[in-house]
C-alpha positions in Angstrom: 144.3 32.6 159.1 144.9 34.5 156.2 146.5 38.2 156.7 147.3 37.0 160.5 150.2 35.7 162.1 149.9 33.1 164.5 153.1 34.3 166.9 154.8 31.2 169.0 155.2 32.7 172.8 158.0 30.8 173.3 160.3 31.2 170.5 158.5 33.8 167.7 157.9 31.3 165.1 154.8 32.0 162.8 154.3 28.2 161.5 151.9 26.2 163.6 150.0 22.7 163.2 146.5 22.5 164.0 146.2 19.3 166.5 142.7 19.8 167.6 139.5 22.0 166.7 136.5 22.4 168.5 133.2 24.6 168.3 132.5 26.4 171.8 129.8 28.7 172.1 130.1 31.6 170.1 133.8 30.6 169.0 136.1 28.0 168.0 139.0 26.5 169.7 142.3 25.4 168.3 145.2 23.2 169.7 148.1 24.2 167.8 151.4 23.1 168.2 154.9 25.3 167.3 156.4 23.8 164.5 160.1 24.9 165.5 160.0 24.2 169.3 156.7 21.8 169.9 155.2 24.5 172.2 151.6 23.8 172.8 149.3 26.9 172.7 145.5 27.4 172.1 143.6 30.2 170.0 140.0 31.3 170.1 138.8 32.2 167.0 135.1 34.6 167.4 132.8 35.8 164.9 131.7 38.8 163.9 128.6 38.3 165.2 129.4 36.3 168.8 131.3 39.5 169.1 128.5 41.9 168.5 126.5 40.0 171.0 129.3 39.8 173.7 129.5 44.0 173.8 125.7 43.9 173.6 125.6 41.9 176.8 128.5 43.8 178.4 126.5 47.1 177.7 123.5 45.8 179.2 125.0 44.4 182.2 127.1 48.4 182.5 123.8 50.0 182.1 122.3 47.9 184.9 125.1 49.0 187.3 124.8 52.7 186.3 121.0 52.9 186.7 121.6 50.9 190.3 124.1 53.3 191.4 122.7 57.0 189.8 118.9 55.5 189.4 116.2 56.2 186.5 116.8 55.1 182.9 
């Protein structure tokens, strides 16, 4: 991940190994494993455009609430 660290929760190391990767939808999925103190952790990794379409749906879904509670559109 260039330009970002990768911060261990356990001890603050920025030096990881990748043990597994696999494509969800709409992002990826990374086992990673400290380097200094083994610590297991897992990122997400979204695209630009999964997270376009995540706020689209969440606007959608406040709209829908609002017109249910105040009515008309």
């Amino acid at each position: 991940m260039e330009g970002r660290m990768i911060t261990c929760p356990t001890c603050g190391h920025t030096t990881s190994t990748i043990k597994e990767t696999r494509k969800r939808d709409g992002y990826i999925e990374r086992r990673r494993t400290c380097d200094n103190c083994g610590h297991g952790m897992i990122t997400k990794e979204f695209s630009a455009s999964s997270i376009s379409k995540l706020l689209n749906e969440a606007q959608e879904k406040a709209l829908d609430v609002a017109v249910q509670l105040f009515g008309g559109r």
